[in-house]
SENU-323749 format. One record per atom (N, C-alpha, C): residue in one letter; x negated, z, y negated. Coordinates in steps of 0.05 Angstrom, whole numbers, plus 5000, padded with zeros to 4 digits. Layout:
N
PT  a  X  Z  Y
...
// end
This chain:
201
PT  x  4983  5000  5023
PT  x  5000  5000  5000
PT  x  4982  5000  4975
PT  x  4984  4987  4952
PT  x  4975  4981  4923
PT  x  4982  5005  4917
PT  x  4960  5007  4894
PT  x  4955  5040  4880
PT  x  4983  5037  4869
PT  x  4979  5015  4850
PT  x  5017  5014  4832
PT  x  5038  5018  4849
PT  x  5043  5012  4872
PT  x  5066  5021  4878
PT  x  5069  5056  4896
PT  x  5047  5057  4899
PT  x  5045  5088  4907
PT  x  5057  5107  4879
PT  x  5050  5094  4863
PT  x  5049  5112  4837
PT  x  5076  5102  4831
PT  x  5090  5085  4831
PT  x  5123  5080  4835
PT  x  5131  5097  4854
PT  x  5129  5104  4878
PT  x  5141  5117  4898
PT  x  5129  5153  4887
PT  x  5109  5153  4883
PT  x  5107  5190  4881
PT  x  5093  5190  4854
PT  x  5109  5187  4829
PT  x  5095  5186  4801
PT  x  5070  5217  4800
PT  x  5076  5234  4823
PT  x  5057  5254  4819
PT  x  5031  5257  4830
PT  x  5030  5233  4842
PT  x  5008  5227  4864
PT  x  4985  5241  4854
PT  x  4960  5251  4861
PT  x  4942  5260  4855
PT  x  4909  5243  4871
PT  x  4902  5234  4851
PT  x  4885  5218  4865
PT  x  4849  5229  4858
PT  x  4837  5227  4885
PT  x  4812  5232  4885
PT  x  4790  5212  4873
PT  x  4772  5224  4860
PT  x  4747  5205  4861
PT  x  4736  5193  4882
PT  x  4737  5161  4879
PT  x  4709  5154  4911
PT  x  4677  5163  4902
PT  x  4670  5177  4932
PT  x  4642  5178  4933
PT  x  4633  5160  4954
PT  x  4614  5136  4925
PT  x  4615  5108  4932
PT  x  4586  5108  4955
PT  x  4570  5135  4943
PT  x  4536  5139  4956
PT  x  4550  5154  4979
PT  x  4568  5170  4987
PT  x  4568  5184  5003
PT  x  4587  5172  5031
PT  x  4593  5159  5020
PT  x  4618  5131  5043
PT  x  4591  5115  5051
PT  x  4576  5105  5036
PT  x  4549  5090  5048
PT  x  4537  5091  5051
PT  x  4524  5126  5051
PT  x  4505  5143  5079
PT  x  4521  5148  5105
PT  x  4549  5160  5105
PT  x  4566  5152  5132
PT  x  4567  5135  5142
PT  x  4578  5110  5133
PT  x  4573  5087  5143
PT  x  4549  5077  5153
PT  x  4518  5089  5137
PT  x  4499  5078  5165
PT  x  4493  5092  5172
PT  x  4497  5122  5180
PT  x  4500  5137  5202
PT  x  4512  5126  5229
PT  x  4534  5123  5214
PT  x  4548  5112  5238
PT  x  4535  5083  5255
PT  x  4529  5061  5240
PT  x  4520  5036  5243
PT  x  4488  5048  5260
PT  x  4476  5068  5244
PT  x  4449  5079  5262
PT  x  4446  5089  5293
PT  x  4481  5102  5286
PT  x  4486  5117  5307
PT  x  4490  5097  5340
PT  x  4514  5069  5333
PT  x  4507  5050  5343
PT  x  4491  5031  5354
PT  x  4473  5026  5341
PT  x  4444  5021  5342
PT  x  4428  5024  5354
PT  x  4434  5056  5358
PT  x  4413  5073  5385
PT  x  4423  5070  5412
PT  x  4439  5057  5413
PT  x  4453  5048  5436
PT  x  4448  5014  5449
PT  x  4459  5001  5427
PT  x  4454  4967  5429
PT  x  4449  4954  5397
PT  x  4439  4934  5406
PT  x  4435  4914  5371
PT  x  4458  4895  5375
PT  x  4471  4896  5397
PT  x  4500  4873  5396
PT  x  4511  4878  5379
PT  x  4518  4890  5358
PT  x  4523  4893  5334
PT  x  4547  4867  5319
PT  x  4577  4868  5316
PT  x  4579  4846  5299
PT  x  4598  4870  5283
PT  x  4589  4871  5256
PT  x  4598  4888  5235
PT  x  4628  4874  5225
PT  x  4650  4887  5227
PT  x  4672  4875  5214
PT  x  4677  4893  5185
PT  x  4670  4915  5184
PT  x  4672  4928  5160
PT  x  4652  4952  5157
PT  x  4653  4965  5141
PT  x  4628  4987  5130
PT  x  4643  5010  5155
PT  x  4668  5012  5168
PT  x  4666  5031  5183
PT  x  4684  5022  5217
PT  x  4674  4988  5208
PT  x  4693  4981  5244
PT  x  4664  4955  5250
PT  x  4663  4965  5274
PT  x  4648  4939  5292
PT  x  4654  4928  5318
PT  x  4645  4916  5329
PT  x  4649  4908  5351
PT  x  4619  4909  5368
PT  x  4618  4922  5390
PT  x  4587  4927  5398
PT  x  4591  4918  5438
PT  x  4584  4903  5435
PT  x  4566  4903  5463
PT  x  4557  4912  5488
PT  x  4561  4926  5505
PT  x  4549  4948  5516
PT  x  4548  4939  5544
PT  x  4545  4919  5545
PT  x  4549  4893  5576
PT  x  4531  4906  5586
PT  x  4509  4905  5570
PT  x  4479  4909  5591
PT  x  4476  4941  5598
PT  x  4490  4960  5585
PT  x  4488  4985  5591
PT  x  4501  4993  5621
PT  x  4522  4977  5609
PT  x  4544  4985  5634
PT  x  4535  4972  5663
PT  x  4520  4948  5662
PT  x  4508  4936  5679
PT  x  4493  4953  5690
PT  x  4481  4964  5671
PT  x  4452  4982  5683
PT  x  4461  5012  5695
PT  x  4493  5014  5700
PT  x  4494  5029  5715
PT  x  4519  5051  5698
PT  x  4514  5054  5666
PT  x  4529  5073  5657
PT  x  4554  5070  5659
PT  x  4584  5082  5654
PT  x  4604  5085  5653
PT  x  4611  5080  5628
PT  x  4630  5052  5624
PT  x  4644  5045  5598
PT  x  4648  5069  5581
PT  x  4669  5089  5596
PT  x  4693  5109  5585
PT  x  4676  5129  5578
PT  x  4652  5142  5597
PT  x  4635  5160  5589
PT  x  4616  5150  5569
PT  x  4610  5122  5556
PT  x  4594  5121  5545
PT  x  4603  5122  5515
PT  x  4635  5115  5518
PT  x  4653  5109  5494
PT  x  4649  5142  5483
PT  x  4662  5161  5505
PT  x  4659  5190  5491
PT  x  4626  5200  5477
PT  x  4610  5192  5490
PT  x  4576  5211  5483
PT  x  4588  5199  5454
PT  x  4585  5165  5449
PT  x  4586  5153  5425
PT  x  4609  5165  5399
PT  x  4631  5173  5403
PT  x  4652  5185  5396
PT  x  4641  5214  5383
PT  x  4626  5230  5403
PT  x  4623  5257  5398
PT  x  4595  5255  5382
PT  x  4579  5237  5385
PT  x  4563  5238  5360
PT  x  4560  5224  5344
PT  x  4577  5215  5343
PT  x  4593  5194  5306
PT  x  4599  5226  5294
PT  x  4618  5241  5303
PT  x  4631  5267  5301
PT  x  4612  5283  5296
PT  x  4588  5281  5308
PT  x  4575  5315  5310
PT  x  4553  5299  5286
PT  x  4540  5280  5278
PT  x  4530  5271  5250
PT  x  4546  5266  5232
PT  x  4569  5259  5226
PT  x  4579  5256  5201
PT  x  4609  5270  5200
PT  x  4611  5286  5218
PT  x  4644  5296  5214
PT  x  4670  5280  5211
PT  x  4663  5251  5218
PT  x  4692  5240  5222
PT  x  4689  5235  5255
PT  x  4721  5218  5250
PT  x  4725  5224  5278
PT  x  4727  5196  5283
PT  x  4723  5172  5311
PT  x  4716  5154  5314
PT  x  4742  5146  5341
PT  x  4756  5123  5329
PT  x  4773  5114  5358
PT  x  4754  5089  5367
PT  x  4759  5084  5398
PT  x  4745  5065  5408
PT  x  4762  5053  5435
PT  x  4761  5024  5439
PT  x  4774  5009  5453
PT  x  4759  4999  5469
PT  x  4762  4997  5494
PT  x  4736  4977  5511
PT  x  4758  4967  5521
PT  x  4738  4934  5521
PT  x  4755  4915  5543
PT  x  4732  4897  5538
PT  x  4736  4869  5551
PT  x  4725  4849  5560
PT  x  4725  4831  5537
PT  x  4743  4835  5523
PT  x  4729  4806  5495
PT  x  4735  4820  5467
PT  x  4728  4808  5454
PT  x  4744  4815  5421
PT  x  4774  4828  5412
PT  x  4789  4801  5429
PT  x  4811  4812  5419
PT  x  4819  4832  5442
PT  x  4819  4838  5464
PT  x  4833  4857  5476
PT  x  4813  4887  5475
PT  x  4791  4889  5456
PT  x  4784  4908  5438
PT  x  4790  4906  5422
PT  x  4806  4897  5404
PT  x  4813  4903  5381
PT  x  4845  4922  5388
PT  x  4859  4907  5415
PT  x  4882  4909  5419
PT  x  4887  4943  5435
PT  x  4864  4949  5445
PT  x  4856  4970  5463
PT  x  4842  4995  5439
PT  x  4838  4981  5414
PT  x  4828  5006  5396
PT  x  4849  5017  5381
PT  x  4873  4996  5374
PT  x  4897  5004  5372
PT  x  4917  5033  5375
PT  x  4911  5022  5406
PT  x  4927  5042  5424
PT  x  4900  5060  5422
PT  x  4880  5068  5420
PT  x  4863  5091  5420
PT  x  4871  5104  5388
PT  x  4876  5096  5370
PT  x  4879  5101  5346
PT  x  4898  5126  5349
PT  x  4911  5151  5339
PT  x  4880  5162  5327
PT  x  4864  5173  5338
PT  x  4834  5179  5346
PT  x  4817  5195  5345
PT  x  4815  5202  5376
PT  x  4819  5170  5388
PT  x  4820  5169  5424
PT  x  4795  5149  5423
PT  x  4799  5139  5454
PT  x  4792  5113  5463
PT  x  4814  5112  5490
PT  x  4806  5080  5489
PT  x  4832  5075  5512
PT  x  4814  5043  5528
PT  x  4816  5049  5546
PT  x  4803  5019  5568
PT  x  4822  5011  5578
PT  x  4820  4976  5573
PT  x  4843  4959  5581
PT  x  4834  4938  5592
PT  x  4836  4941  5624
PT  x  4825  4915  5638
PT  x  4834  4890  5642
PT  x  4816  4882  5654
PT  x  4816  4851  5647
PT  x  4842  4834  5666
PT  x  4842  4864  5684
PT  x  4862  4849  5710
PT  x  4895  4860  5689
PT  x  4895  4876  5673
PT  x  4917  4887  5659
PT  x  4921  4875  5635
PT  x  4914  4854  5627
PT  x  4910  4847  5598
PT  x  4940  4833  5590
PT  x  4931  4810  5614
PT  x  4967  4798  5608
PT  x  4995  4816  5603
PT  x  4985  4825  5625
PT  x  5009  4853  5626
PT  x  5021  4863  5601
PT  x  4988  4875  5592
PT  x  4997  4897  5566
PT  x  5003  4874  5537
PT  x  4993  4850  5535
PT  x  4991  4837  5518
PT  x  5023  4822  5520
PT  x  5047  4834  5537
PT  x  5067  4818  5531
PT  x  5089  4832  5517
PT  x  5082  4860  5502
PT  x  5099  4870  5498
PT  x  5084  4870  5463
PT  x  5059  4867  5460
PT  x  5052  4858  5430
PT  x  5061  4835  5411
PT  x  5067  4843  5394
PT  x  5091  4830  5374
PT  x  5063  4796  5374
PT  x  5071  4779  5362
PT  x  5042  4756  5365
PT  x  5028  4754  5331
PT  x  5047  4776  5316
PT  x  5030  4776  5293
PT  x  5006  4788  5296
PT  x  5005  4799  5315
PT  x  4973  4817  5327
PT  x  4960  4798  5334
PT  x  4962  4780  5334
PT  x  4939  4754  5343
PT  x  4933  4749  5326
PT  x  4902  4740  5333
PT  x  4889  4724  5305
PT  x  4891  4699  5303
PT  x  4896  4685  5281
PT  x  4902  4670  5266
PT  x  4934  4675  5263
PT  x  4951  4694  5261
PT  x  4975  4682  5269
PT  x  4978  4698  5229
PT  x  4984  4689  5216
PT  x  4988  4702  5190
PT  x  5017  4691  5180
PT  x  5026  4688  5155
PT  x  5062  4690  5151
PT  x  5062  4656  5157
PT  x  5051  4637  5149
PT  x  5071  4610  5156
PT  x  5061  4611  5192
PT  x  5050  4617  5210
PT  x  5054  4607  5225
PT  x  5081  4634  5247
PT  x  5075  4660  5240
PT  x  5084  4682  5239
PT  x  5117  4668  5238
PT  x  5128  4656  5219
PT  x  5150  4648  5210
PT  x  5155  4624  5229
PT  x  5141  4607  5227
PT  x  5150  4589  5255
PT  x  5147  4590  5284
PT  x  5138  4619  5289
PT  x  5137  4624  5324
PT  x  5170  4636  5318
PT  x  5176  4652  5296
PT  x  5199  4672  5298
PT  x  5221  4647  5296
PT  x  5225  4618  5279
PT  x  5247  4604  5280
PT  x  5248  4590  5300
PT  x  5227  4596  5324
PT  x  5228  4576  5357
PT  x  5233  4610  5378
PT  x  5252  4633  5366
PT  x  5255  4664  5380
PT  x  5226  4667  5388
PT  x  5204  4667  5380
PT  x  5183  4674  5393
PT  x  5169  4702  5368
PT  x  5174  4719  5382
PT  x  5166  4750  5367
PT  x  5156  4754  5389
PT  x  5145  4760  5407
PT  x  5128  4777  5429
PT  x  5111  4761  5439
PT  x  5088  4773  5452
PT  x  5072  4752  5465
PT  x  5088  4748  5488
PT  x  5101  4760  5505
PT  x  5122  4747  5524
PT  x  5138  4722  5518
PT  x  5142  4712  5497
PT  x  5162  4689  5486
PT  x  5141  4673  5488
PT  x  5118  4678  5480
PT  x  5099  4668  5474
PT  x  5091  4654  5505
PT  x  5080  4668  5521
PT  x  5075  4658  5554
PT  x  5085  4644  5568
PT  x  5111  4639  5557
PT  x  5131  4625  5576
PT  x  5135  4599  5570
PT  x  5114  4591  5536
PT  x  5111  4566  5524
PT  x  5090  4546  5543
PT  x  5097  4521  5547
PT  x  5073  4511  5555
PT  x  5052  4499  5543
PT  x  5031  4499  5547
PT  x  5005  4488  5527
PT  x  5017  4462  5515
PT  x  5024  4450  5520
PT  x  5035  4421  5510
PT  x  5050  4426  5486
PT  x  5077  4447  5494
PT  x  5094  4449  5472
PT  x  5081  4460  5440
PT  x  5059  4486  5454
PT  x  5040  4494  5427
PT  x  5024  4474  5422
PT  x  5009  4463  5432
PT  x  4990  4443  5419
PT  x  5016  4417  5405
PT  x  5033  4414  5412
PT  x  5052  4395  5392
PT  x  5064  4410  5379
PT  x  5061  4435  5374
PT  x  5080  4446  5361
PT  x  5064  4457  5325
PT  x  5041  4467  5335
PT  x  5022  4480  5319
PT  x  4996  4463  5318
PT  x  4997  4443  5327
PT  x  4969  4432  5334
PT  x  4941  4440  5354
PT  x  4930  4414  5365
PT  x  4914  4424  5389
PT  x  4899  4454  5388
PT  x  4885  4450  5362
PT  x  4868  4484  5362
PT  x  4887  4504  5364
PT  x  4897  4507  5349
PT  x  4920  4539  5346
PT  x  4928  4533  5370
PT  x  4954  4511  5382
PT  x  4957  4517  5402
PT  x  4944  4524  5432
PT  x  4920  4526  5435
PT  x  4907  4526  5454
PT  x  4898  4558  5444
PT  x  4905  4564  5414
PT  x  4877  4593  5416
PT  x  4915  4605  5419
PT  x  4936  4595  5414
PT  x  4963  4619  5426
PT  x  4964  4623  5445
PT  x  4961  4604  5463
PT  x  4963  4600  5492
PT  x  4943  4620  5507
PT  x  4920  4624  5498
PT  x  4901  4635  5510
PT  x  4910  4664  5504
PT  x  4911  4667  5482
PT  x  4918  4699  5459
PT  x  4924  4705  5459
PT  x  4959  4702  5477
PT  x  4976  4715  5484
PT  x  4966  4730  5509
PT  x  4956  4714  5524
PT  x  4949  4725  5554
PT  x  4921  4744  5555
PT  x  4918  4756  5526
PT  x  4885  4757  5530
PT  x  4862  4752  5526
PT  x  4864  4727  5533
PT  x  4838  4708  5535
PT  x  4831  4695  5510
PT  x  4814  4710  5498
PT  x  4785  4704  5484
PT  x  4763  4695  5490
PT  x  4748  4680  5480
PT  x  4722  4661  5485
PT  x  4706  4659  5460
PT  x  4716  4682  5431
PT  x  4698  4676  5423
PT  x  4672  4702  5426
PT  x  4653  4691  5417
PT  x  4627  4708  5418
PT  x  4629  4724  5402
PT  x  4606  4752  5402
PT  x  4609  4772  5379
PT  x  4584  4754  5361
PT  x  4589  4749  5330
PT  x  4576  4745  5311
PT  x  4562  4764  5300
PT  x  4530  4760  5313
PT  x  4514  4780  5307
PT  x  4493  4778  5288
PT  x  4497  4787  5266
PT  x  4464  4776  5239
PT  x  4444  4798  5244
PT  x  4417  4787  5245
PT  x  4399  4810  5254
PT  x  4385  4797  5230
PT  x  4381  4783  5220
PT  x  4375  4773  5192
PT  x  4395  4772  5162
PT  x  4386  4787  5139
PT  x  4408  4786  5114
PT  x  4399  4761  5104
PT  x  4427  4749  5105
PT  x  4419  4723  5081
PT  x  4428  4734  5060
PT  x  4446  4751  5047
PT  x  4457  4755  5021
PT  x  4468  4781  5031
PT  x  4481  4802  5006
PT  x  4485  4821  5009
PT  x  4511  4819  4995
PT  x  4539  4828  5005
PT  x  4566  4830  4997
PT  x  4584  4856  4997
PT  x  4606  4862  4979
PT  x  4619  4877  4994
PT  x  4646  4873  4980
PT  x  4669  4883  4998
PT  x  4692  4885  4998
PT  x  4702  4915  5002
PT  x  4722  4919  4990
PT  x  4736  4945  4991
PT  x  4757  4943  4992
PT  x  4775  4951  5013
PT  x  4809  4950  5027
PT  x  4822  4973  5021
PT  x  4813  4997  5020
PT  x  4813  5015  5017
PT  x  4789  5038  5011
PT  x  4793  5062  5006
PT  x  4767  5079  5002
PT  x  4785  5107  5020
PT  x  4765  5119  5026
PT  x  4758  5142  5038
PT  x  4749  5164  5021
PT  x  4762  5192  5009
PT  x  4755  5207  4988
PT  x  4745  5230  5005
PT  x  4714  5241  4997
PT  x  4707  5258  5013
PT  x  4709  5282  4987
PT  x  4713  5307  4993
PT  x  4713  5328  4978
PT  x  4696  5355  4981
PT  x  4694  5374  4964
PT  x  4679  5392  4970
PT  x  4688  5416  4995
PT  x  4695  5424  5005
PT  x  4700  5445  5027
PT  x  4698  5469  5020
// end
């Protein structure tokens, strides 16, 4: 929600200062904290990533136990608290951090994906934003279940070959893209969605 209309809804709102240095020593705490684990690293924001942990888990450790050590010392260095999703690609971690939200984790396999992915509305898919959002809903298609029962043909004529082939897959799960990992800065940026107000205690 926009500051203006907060301040329409509770004219008494009381609002904190951001501490702009103190959100961006947490943040690479946390990013450090990650780090000491894997460099798979693809940063989506100053306090969400997407990390890697193929080769850990290969080498023997436990997804779920590794999600908690990681959890409890995000927590025990910087005092927030950290949800976390494991699954097999991007989006069914993003979909699995969800359902961990708040201040869980939750593993969602790969043999369960279709499953759990037919009761998600399809605005939870990516790319799906308001014009295309608006034409899955005027063909009854609100769930990824409406969605599954489409055939590739009808989405690819419907939405065109790309989108329809990334619905088709998206609904069921199935992601193929890679995590985008920079281990080199070409430029330095930032965006702010929101802020986080830390206070004195």
């Amino acid at each position: 929600m926009f500051l203006g209309r907060a301040r329409q809804l509770c004219p008494d709102l009381k609002l904190l200062p951001y501490d702009f240095a103190k959100y961006k020593a947490t943040s690479q705490i946390l990013y450090d904290t990650m780090a000491s684990y894997t460099l798979e690293i693809e940063a989506v924001s100053c306090d969400e990533a997407y990390v890697d942990v193929t080769h850990l888990v290969c080498e023997g450790q436990d997804a779920c136990r590794l999600a908690e050590e990681l959890r409890r010392e995000i927590f025990d260095k910087t005092g927030c608290t950290a949800s976390i999703g494991i699954a097999s690609n991007i989006l069914l971690a993003r979909m699995a951090t969800r359902k961990a939200k708040p201040n869980g984790q939750f593993l969602l396999t790969k043999e369960s994906a279709s499953d759990f992915m037919k009761d998600r509305p399809v605005s939870d898919l990516p790319g799906v934003g308001y014009s295309t959002k608006n034409k899955l809903e005027a063909a009854n298609i609100v769930r990824c279940c409406d969605l599954q029962v489409k055939p590739l043909s009808w989405l690819q004529r419907e939405f065109g070959p790309k989108t329809g082939r990334s619905l088709h897959q998206n609904c069921r799960g199935i992601d193929e893209r890679p995590l985008r990992i920079v281990r080199e800065r070409k430029s330095l940026s930032a965006e702010i969605n929101y802020g986080i107000r830390f206070k004195q205690m």
